[in-house]
N, C-alpha and C positions, 0 to 999 in steps of 0.2 A: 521791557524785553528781558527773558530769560539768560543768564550766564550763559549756557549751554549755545541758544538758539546765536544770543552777541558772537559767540567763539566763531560759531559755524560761517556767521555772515563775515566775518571777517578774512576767512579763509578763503572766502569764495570772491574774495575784491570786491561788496557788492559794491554799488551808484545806485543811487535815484535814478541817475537817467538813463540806467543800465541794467533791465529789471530781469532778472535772472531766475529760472526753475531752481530749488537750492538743491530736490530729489534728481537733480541727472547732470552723469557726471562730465567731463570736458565731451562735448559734442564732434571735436573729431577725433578722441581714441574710442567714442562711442560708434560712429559711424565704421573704425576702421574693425572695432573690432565686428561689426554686424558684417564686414565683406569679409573676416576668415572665416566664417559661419554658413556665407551663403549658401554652399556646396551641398550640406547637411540635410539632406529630406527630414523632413518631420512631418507626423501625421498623428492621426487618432487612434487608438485603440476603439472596437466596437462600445466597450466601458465607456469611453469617453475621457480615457488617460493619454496625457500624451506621451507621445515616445519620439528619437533622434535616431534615425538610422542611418549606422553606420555599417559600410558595406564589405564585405567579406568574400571571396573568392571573384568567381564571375558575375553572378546574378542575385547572393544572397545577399542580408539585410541581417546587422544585429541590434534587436529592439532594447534601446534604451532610456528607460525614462528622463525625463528633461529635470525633473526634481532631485533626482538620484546623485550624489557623492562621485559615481563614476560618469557620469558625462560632465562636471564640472570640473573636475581631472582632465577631461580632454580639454575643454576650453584654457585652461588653464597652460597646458603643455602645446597649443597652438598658440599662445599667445606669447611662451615663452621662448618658441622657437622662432618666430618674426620679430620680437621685439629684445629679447635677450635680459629680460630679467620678467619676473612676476607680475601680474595684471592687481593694479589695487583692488580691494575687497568688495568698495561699493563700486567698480565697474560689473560684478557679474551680475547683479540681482538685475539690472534693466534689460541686461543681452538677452537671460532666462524668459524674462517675461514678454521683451519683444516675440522669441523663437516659439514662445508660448500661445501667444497670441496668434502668429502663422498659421500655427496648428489647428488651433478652433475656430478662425476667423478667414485661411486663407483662401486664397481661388487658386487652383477648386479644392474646395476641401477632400479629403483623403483618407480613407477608414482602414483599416490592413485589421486580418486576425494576427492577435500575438501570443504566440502559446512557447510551453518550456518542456521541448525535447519530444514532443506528440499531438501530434493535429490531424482531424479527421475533416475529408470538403463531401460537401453534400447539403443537400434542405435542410434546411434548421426548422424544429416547429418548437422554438422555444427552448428549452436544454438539449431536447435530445435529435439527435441526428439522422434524417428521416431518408432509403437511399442511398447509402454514403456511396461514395463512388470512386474514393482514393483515401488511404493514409498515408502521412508525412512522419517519420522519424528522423528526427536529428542527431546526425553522426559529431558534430559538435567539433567538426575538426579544422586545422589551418586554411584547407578550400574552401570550405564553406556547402559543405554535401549533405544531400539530405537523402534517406531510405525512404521511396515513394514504391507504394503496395496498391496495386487495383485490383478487378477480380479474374487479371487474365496472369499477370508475373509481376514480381517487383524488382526493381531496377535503382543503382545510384546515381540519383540526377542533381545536377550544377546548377539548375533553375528551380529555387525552391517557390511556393507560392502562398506561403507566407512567413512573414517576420518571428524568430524566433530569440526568446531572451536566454544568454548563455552565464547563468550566473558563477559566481567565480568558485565555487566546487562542483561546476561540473565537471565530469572527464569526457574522454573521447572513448565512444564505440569503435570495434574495431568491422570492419567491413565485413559484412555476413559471404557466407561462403557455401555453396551445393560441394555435394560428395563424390560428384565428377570434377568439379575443379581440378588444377593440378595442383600437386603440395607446394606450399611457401616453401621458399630460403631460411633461410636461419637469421636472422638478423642481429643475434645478438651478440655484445662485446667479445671480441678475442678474452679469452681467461686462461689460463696456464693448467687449471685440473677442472675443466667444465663438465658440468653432470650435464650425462646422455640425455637430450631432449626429447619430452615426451611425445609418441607420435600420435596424431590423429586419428578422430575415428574414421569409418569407410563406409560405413553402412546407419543406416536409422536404430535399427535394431542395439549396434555397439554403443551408438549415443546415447540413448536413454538408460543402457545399461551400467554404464561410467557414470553418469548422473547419478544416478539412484547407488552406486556404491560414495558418493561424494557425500550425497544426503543421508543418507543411511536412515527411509524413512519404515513406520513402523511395520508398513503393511502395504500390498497394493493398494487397496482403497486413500491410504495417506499421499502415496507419489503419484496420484491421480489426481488428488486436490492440486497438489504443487503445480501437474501439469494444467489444471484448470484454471490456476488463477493466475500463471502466468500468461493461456493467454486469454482469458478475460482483461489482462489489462491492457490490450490491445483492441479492445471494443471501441468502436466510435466515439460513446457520449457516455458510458456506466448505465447504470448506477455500477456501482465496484465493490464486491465482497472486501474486506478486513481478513487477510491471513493472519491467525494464530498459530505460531508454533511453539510448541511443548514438549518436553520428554523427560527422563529420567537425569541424574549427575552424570555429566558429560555426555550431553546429547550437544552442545554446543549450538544451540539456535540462533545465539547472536551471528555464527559466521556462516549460517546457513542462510540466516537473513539478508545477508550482505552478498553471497552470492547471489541468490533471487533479483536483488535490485541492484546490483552489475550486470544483470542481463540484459534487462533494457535500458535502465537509467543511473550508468555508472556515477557513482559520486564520491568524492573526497570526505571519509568518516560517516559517521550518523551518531542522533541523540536519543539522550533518553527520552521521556515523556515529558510534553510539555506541561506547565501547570495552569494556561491563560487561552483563553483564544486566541488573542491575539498573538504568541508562540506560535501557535498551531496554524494560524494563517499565513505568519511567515514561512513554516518548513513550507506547506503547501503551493505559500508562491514562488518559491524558488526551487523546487522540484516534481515532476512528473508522479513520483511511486516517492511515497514517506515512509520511512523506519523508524521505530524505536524499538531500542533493545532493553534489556533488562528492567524488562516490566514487571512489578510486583502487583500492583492491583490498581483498578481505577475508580477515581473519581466520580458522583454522580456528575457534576459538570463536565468535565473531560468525556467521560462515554458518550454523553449528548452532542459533543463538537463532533466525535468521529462519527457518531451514526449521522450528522448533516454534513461530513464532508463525504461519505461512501455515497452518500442519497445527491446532494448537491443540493447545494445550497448558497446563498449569498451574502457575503463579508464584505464589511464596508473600512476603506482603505481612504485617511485623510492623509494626504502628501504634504511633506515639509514644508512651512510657510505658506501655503496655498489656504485663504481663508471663504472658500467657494463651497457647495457643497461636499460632499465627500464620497470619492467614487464607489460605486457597487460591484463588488466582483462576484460571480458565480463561478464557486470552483468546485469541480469533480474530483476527486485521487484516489486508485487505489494505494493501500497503505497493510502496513506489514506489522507486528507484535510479536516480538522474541521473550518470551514470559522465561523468567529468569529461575522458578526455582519449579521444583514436580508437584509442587499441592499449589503453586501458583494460579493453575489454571479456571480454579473454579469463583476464586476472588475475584478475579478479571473478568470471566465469561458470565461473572452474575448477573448482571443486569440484562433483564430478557432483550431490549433494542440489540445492545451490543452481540449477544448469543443468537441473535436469527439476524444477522450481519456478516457474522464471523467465520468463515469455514479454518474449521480445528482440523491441524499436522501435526501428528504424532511422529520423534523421530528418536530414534535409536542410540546409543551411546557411539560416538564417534571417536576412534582411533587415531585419524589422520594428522598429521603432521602441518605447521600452516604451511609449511614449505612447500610437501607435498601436495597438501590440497589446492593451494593458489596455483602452482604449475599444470595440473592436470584438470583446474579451471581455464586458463588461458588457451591451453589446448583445443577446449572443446567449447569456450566461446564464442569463436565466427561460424560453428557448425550449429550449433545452438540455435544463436540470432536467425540463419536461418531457415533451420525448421521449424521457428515460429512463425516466421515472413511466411512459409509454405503454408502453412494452417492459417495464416490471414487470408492468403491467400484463397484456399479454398473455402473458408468463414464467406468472405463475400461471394461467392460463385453461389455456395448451394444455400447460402439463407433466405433467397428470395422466395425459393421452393419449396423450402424444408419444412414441413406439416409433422409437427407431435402430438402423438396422443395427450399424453400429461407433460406440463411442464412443473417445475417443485414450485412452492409458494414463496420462497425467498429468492430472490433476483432470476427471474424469470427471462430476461432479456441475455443476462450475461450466460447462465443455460445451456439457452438456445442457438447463439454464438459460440457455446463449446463445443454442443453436439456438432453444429454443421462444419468445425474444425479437425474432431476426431479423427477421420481418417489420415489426415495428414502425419499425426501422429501415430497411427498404427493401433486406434480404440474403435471401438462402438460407440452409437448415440445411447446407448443404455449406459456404458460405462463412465461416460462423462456426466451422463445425468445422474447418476448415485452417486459422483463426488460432490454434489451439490445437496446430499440425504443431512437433512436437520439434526442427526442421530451421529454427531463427533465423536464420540466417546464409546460405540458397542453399547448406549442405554437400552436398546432392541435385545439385544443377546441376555445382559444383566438382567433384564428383569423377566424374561423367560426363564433364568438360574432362578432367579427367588420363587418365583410362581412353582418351578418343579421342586423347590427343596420346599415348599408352603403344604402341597400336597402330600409330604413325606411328613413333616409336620406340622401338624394345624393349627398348634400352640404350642410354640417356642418365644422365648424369653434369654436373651445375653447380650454381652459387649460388642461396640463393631469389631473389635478386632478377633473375639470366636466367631461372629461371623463372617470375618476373611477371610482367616483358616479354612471356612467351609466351602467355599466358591472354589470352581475351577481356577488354573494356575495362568491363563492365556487372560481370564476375567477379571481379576484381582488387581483395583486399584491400587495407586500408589501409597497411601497411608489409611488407616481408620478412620481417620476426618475426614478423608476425600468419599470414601463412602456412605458417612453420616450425610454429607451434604448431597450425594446423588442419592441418595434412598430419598431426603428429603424434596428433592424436586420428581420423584419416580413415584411418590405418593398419591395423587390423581387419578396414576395409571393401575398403580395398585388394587387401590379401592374401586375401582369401577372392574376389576378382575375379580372382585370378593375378597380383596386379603387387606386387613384394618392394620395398619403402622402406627404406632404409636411409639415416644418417647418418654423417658421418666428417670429422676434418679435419688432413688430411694439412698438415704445415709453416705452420699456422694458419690455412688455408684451409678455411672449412666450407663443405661439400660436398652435396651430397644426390643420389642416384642412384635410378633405375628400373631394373629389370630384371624385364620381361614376359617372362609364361610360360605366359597361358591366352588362347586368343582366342575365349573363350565368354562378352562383356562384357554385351550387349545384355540378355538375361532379367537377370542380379544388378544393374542398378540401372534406380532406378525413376525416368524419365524427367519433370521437372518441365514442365508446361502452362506456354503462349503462347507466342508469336514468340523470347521469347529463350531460345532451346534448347543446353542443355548442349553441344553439337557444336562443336567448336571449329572457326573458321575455316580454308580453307584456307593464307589466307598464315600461319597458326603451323605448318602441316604442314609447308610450303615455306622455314619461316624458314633462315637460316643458322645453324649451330651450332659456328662456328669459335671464336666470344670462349668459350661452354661448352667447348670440346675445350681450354682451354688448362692445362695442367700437371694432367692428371686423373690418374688412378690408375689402375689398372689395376680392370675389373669385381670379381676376387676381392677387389681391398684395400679399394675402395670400398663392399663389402656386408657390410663387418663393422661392426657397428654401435657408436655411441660417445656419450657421455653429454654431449652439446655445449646 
């Protein structure tokens, strides 16, 4: 017999004629601890995870897994409170496993959805949610209240109907609020020089219009996205677009991102990018909407995570100690990227999955103060919450009905969930569906500029940066590499218009040349709406082209193409 094993049986008094389990510990602080327990529902996740719930207000349930650090904490602190000191170490793993056992074994066994902060009920056919017929958001608060949305109103109800996990950065939502309401009180501390509280808005119109001075986005078309993907993340099942936001020095995306996802799913800080899947599976299971901020570019592996977690997909989750299979979770999120620098955007957005995933916000250099900006968020937060509740609201009413001519080819579902939200907002089904246009960036407009400056010269030769000077001033990317790499991806389009792109760099001069060859421009490209039209001015027709003619190449040597 082993030292160890001798040690053990000695401990345990054994006998011959007293033949003893050496794995379980005294059988009546085992027993007594299984009756502070008893209380404790536990059940299954559809997964097949179990969970201990622990209950909160009147009718809710906070879903906790049985494996988890925090429900051992509670055994722990129940045991300490009846017995007045500490439970030894091998008394928990038998209690776990008995409670364990319950779960998968007991009568009657017991399944509950468990979701983190949004749950949609309706027919499932597999991911997606077929009919839905109510959503559940979770106010995450001391009562235990949930935001339940159908297609007639939504209402705060005490009876939630399913189990939801409240992990420990989440916060609490504040209660959404209609614009008849009466105004809140002030609640807050007596202070000796308190700045004038900001007041609320009163109308739809004022709301959206304080937002979009908060965001400070580039263009209508950008604070159309914003409104579409906030509430596409209010769709039943996704799939879920990836917002990108983008702008110039001090466009401040990270705290633009942090508003976005305090709308719905307020949370304590955010990360940058993960570098693992399994990172990325954690932000995912402990949050509803994922952020990272100060993105500089991504990974091919990383881009492959987000485009299976936007589409949904299944992660598999082995729990501590548990030597059983390893559960499968399918998890949906929409998710956020705050691209940290102005030429960031096209390192990021290069990978085509990730770029017909991602709807691109463009946003303006921001002013605001965080003092001022967080205040005049709090503000217009429960007014916010909801008039998205109102556009879910209407979302379910007219989607059963709602017949589109076209829908776009990239998330078709979440779309059509927008269009039939728009009025709510004060849009069109046209307007919502061209925040969904493939075309982030004005690449429509840019390359009706080249095509009209192509026609003015049919053979032109110089650097990106004389041909930035030459573009309009509303067209003009951020730097000359942002433009070498949209010319590069605009080449296809080019070329099937008659106009040959080529690069080259003769004595390390990088070069870029045109050479037009079809004057049949007007039907292949599709002309973008309002005053600022693709047509290039006339002073770029007229410009001079003496600084480009200097030490060029000859057309044939310039059109061979080279790997710069």
């Amino acid at each position: 017999m082993s030292k160890t094993l001798l040690n053990r049986v000695r401990r345990t008094n054994y006998h011959p004629s007293r033949p003893q389990l050496l794995d379980i510990p005294d059988p009546t602080q085992f027993d007594q601890f299984l009756d502070l327990v008893q209380d404790i529902p536990v059940f299954l996740s559809y997964a097949g995870q179990a969970f201990a719930g622990l209950p909160r207000g009147l009718d809710g349930l906070d879903a906790v897994p049985l494996r988890s650090n925090h429900f051992r904490d509670i055994l722990i602190q129940r045991w300490r409170q009846t017995r007045g000191r500490e439970p030894k170490p091998h008394l928990l793993r038998p209690v776990l496993r008995a409670l364990e056992a319950r779960a998968h074994h007991g009568e009657p066994l017991r399944y509950r959805h468990v979701a983190v902060r949004f749950h949609a009920e309706g027919e499932r056919r597999g991911p997606a949610v077929i009919d839905p017929c109510s959503l559940s958001l979770d106010l995450a608060d001391p009562e235990g209240r949930i935001l339940r949305i159908d297609a007639h109103n939504w209402q705060i109800d005490d009876s939630p109907l399913v189990a939801f996990q409240r992990p420990r950065a989440m916060r609490q939502l504040p209660a959404p609020r209609r614009f008849s309401d009466p105004p809140q009180e002030d609640r807050r501390p007596p202070c000796p020089s308190p700045r004038p509280p900001v007041p609320p808005p009163t109308t739809r119109q004022e709301l959206l219009t304080r937002l979009r001075q908060l965001l400070q986005p580039a263009s209508d078309t950008h604070f159309h996205r914003l409104l579409a993907w906030l509430v596409s993340s209010l769709h039943p099942s996704g799939p879920y677009p990836v917002l990108a936001l983008h702008g110039p020095a001090g466009a401040q995306t990270a705290r633009a991102a942090h508003l976005l996802r305090s709308t719905l799913d307020p949370a304590w800080g955010q990360t940058g990018l993960p570098r693992t899947d399994t990172a990325l599976r954690d932000a995912a299971l402990h949050n509803w909407i994922v952020v990272f901020d100060h993105v500089r570019r991504l990974s091919a592996h990383i881009a492959a995570s987000l485009c299976r977690l936007s589409d949904g997909a299944g992660f598999t989750l082995r729990e501590r100690g548990d030597d059983r299979e390893p559960v499968c979770l399918f998890l949906r999120r929409p998710a956020i990227l705050a691209l940290d620098q102005p030429d960031a955007e096209r390192p990021v957005l290069r990978d085509p999955a990730v770029r017909h995933r991602a709807l691109s916000a463009q946003l303006a250099p921001n002013a605001h103060s965080d003092t001022d900006f967080w205040e005049q968020f709090e503000a217009l937060h429960p007014y916010l919450l909801g008039l998205l509740c109102d556009a879910a609201v209407t979302a379910l009413r007219r989607l059963p009905a709602l017949h589109l001519q076209t829908l776009p080819a990239r998330f078709p579902d979440a779309a059509a969930w927008c269009a039939a939200a728009a009025p709510a907002l004060g849009l069109t089904d046209e307007q919502m569906l061209a925040a969904f246009d493939p075309d982030p960036d004005g690449d429509t407009q840019l390359l009706a500029a080249l095509l009209d400056f192509a026609q003015r010269h049919p053979a032109w030769t110089g650097t990106a940066t004389e041909l930035l000077n030459q573009l309009p001033a509303h067209l003009q990317p951020a730097s000359p590499k942002v433009l070498s790499e949209r010319l590069r991806r605009l080449t296809p389009q080019l070329a099937a218009a008659g106009l040959t792109l080529s690069f080259s760099t003769p004595h390390g001069r990088r070069l870029i040349a045109f050479i037009f060859t079809n004057s049949q421009l007007r039907p292949l490209v599709r002309s973008a709406p309002g005053p600022q039209a693709s047509v290039a001015p006339a002073s770029m027709a007229q410009a001079p082209m003496a600084q480009a003619s200097v030490a060029q190449p000859s057309v044939a040597q310039a059109s061979v193409a080279h790997p710069c």
